[in-house]
C-alpha positions as a LaTeX table, in Angstrom:
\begin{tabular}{lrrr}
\hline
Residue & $x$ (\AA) & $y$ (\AA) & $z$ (\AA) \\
\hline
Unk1 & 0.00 & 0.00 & 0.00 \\
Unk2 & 1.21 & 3.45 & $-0.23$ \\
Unk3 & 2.05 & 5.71 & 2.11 \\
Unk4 & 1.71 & 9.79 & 2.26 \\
Unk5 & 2.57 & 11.87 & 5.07 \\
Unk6 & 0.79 & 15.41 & 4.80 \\
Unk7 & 0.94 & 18.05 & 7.26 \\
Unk8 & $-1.98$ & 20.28 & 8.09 \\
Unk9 & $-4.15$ & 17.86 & 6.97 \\
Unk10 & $-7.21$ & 18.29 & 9.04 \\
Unk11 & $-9.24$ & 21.57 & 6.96 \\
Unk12 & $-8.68$ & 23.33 & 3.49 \\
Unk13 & $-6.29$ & 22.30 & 0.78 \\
Unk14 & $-4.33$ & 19.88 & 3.03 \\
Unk15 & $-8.24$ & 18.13 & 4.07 \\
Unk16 & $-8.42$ & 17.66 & 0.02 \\
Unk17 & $-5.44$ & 16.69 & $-0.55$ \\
Unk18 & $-5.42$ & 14.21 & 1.73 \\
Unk19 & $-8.79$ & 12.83 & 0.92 \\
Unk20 & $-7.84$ & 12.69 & $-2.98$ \\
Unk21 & $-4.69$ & 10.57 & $-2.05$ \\
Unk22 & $-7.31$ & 8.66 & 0.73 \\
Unk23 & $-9.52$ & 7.75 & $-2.31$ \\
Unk24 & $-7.04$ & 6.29 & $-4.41$ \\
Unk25 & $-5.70$ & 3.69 & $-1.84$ \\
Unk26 & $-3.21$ & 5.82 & $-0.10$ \\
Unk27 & $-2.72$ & 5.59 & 3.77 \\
Unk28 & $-1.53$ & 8.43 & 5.62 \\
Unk29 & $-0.13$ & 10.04 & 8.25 \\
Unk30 & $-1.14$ & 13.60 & 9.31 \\
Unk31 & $-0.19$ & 15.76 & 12.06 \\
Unk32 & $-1.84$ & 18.88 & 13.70 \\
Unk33 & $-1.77$ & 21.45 & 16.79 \\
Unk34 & $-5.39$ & 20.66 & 17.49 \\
Unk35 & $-5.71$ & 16.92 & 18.42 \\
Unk36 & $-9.61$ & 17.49 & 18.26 \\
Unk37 & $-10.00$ & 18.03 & 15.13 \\
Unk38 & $-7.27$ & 15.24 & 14.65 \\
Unk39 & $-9.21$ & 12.87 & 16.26 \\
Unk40 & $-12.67$ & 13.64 & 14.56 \\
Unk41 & $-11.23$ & 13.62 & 10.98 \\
Unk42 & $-9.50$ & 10.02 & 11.38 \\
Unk43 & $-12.74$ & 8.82 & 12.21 \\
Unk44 & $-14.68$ & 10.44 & 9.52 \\
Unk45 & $-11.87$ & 8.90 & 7.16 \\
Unk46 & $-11.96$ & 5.65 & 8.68 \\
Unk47 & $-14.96$ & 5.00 & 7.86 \\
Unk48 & $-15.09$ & 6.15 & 4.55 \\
Unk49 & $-11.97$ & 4.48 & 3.69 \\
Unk50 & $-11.67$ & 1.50 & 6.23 \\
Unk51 & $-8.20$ & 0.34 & 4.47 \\
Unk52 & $-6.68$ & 3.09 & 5.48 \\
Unk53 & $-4.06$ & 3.19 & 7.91 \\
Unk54 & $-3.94$ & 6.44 & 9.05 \\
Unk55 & $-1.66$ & 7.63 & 11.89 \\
Unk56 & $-2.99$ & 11.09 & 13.31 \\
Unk57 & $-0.47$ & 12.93 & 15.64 \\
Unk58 & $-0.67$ & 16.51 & 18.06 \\
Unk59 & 2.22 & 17.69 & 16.62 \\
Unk60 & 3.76 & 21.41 & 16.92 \\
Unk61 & 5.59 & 21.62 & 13.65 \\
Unk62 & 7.37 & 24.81 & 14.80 \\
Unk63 & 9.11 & 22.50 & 17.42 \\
Unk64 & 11.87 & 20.83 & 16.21 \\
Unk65 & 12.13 & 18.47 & 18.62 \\
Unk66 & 8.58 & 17.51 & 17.82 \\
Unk67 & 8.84 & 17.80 & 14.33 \\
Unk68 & 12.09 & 14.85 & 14.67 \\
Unk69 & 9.43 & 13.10 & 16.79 \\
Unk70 & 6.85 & 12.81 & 14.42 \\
Unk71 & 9.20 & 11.53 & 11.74 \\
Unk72 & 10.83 & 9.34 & 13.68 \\
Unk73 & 7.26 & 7.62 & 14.73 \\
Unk74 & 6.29 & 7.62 & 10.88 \\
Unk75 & 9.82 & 5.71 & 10.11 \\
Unk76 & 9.34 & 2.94 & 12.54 \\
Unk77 & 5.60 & 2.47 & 11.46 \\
Unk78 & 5.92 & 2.23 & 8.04 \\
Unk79 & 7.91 & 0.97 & 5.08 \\
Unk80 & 8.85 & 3.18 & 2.49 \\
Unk81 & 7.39 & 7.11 & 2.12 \\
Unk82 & 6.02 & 7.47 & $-1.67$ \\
Unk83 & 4.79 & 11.61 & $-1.30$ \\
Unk84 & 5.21 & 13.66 & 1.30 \\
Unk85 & 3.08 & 16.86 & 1.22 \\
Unk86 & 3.95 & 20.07 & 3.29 \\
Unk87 & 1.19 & 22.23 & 3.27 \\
Unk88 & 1.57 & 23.21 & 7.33 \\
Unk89 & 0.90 & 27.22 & 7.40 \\
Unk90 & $-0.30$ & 30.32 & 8.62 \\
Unk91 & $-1.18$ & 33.54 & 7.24 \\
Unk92 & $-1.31$ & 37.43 & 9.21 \\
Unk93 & $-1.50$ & 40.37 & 7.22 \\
Unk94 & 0.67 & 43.15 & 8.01 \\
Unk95 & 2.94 & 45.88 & 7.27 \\
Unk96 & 7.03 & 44.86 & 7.50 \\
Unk97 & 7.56 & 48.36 & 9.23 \\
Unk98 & 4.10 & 47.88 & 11.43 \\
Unk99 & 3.57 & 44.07 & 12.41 \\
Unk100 & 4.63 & 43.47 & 15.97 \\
Unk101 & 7.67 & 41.85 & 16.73 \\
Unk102 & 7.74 & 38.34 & 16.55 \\
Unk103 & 5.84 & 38.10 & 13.81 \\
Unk104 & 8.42 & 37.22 & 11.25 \\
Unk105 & 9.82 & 34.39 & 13.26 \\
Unk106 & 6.43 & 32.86 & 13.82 \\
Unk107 & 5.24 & 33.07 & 9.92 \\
Unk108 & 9.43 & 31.56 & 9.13 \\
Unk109 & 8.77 & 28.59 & 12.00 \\
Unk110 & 5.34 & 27.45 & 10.67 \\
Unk111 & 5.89 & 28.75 & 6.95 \\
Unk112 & 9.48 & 27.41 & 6.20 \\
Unk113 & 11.24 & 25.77 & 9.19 \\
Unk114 & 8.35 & 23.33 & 9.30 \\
Unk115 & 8.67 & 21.28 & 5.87 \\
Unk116 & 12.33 & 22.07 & 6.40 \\
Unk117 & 12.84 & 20.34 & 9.04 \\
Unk118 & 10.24 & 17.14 & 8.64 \\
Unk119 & 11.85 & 16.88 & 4.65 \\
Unk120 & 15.65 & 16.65 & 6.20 \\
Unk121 & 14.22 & 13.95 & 8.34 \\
Unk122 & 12.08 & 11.99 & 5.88 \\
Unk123 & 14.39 & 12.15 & 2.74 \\
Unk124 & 16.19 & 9.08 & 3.68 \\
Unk125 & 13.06 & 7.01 & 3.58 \\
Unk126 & 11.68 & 8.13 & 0.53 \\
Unk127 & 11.05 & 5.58 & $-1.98$ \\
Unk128 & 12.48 & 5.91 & $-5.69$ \\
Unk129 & 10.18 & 8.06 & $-7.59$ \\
Unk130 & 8.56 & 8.99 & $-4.17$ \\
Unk131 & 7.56 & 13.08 & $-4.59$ \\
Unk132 & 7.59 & 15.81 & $-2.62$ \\
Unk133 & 5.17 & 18.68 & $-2.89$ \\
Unk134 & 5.73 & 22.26 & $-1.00$ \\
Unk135 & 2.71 & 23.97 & $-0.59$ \\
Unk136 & 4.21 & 27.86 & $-1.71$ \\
Unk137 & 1.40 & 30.32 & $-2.50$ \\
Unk138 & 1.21 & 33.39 & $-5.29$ \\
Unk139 & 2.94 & 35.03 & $-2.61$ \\
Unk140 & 6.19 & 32.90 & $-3.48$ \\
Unk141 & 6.04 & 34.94 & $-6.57$ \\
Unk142 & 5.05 & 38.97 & $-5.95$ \\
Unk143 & 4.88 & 41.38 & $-2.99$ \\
Unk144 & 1.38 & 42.55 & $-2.47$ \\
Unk145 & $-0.22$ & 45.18 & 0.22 \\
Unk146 & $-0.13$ & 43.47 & 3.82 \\
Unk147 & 2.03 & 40.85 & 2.78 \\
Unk148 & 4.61 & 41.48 & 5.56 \\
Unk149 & 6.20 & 38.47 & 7.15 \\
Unk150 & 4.15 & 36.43 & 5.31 \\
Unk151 & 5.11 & 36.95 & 1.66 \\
Unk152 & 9.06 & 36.61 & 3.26 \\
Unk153 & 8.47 & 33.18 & 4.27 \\
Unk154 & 6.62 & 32.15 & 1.09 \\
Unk155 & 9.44 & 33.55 & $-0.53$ \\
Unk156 & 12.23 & 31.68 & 1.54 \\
Unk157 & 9.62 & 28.02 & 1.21 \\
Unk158 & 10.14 & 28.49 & $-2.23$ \\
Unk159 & 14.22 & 28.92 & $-2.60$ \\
Unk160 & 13.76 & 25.33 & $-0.25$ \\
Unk161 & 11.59 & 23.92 & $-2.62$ \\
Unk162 & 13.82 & 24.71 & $-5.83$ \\
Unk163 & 17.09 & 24.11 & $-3.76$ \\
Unk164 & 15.83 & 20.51 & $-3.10$ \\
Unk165 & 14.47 & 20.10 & $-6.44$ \\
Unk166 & 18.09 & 20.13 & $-8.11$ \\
Unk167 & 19.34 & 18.01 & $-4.70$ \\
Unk168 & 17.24 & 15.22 & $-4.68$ \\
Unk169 & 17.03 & 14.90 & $-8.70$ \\
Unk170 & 20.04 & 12.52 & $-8.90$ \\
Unk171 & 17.98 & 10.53 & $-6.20$ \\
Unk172 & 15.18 & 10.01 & $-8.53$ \\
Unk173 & 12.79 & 11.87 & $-6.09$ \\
Unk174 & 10.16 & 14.59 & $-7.36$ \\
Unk175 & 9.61 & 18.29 & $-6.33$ \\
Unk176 & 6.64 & 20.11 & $-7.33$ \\
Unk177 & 6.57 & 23.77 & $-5.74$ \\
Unk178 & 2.91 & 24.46 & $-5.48$ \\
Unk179 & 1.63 & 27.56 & $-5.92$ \\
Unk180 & $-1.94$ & 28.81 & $-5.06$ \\
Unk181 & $-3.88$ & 32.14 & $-5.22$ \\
Unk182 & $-6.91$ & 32.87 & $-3.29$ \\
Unk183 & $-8.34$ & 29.25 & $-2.30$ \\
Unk184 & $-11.58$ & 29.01 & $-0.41$ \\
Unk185 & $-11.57$ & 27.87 & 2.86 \\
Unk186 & $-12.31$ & 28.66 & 6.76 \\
Unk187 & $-10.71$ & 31.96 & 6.89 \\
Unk188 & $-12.43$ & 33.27 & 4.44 \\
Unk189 & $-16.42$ & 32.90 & 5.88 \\
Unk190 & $-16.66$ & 35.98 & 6.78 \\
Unk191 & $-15.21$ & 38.24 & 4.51 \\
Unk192 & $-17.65$ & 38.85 & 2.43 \\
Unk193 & $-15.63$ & 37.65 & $-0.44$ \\
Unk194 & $-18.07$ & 35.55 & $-3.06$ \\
Unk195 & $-16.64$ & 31.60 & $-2.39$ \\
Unk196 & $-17.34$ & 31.32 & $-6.39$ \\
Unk197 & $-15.44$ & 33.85 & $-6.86$ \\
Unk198 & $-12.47$ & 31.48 & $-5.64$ \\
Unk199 & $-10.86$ & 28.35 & $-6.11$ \\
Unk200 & $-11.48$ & 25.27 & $-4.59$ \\
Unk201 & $-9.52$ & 23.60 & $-2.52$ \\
Unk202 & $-10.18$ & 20.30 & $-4.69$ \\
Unk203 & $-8.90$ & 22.25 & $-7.66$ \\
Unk204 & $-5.69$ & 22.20 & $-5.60$ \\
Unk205 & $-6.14$ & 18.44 & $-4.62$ \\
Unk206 & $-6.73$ & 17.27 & $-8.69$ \\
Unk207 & $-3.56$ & 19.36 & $-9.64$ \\
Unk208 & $-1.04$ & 18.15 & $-7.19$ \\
Unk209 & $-2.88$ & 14.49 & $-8.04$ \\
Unk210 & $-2.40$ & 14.68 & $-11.75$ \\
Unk211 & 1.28 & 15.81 & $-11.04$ \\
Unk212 & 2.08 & 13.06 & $-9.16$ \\
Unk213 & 0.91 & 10.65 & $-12.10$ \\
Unk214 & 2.96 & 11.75 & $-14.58$ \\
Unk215 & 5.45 & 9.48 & $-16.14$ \\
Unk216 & 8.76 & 8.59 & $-14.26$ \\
Unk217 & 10.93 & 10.75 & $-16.67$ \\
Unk218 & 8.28 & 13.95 & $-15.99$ \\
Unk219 & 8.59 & 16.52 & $-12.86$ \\
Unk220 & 6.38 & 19.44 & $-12.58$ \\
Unk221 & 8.47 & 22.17 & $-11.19$ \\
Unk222 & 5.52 & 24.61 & $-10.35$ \\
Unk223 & 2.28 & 24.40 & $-9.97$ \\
Unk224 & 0.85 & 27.81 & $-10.50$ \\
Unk225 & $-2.89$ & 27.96 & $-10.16$ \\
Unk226 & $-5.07$ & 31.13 & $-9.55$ \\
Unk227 & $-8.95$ & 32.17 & $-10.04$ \\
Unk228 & $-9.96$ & 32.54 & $-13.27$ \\
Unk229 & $-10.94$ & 36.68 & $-12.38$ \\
Unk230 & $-7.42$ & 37.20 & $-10.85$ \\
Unk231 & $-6.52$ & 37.38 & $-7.26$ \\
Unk232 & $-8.22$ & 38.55 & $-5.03$ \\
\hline
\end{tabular}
């Protein structure tokens, strides 16, 4: 059977994702802050996919320690790793001259020393033409009012991603940098933003899916996917 490990799993593009993957005989493992929500979304999977094996962890990916933890759990479980999918994240607007201190080493911890650190520790154990996918947004790509702290780590997630692109080539292992404008999910409810204005988070889901089937020679490099009326 094969194996995914996908952080922030438990709402939004990293719930899709997962549940794609789920759908086509993947098992899983999946790690969050909030072992609530952890606990009521392996059931819900469970029992729509009861082949599953699906290891849900409270994990605090800005933790190193915790982060080594996790991985090292996931190694001794399991066989081989076939994708791993870092989509862990957080997003506060603000100014780079206004935002309180603190702010940039909070959106660098979750934003960038999270896949980081769980990618160092999981490369070993990646099978041959396993793939990694680093969950970047449009923000990887252009400044844009409020973008602050934010837009730096998104920026610094996607030097990672390209860096271990050209490592882990030689390796035969895959790295798609993903790359998402404005996506629907929980944040958004009460905005006032039209949700069909936006993407869905299963658009996400069917593009990292269909990268991940191409042939063995084939990597997609970016994945740059926005809403048909521009950004929002």
């Amino acid at each position: 059977m094969s194996f995914a490990v996908i952080t922030g799993a438990t709402h939004g593009m990293g719930k899709a994702i997962a549940e794609k993957f789920l759908s086509h005989g993947f098992s899983l493992a999946i790690c969050s802050r909030n072992e609530t929500e952890l606990n009521l979304i392996r059931a819900e999977w469970l029992k729509l996919f009861p082949q599953a094996n699906i290891i849900a962890r409270k994990v605090d990916l800005t933790q190193k320690e915790a982060v080594i933890d996790f991985a090292t759990e996931i190694k001794s479980s399991i066989g081989k790793i076939d994708v791993l999918v870092n989509n862990a994240g957080t997003f506060i607007p603000g100014k780079i001259c206004e935002e309180p201190d603190g702010q940039l080493e909070k959106m660098i911890s979750t934003n960038l020393y999270s896949a980081y650190h769980l990618t160092r520790a999981l490369v070993p154990h990646l099978s041959a033409l396993s793939h990694i996918f680093n969950i970047c947004s449009i923000a990887s790509l252009r400044a844009y009012e409020n973008g602050g702290a934010y837009s730096i780590s998104k920026y610094a997630l996607l030097g990672f991603s390209e860096n271990l692109r050209l490592e882990l080539m030689d390796k035969d292992i895959k790295v798609t940098s993903v790359m998402p404008g404005a996506t629907w999910g929980r944040s958004w409810e009460n905005s006032g933003v039209d949700q069909h204005r936006m993407m869905q988070t299963s658009d996400i889901a069917d593009m990292i899916w269909a990268a991940y089937h191409l042939s063995p020679a084939a990597n997609t490099d970016h994945i740059l996917i926005r809403p048909l009326k521009g950004d929002i």
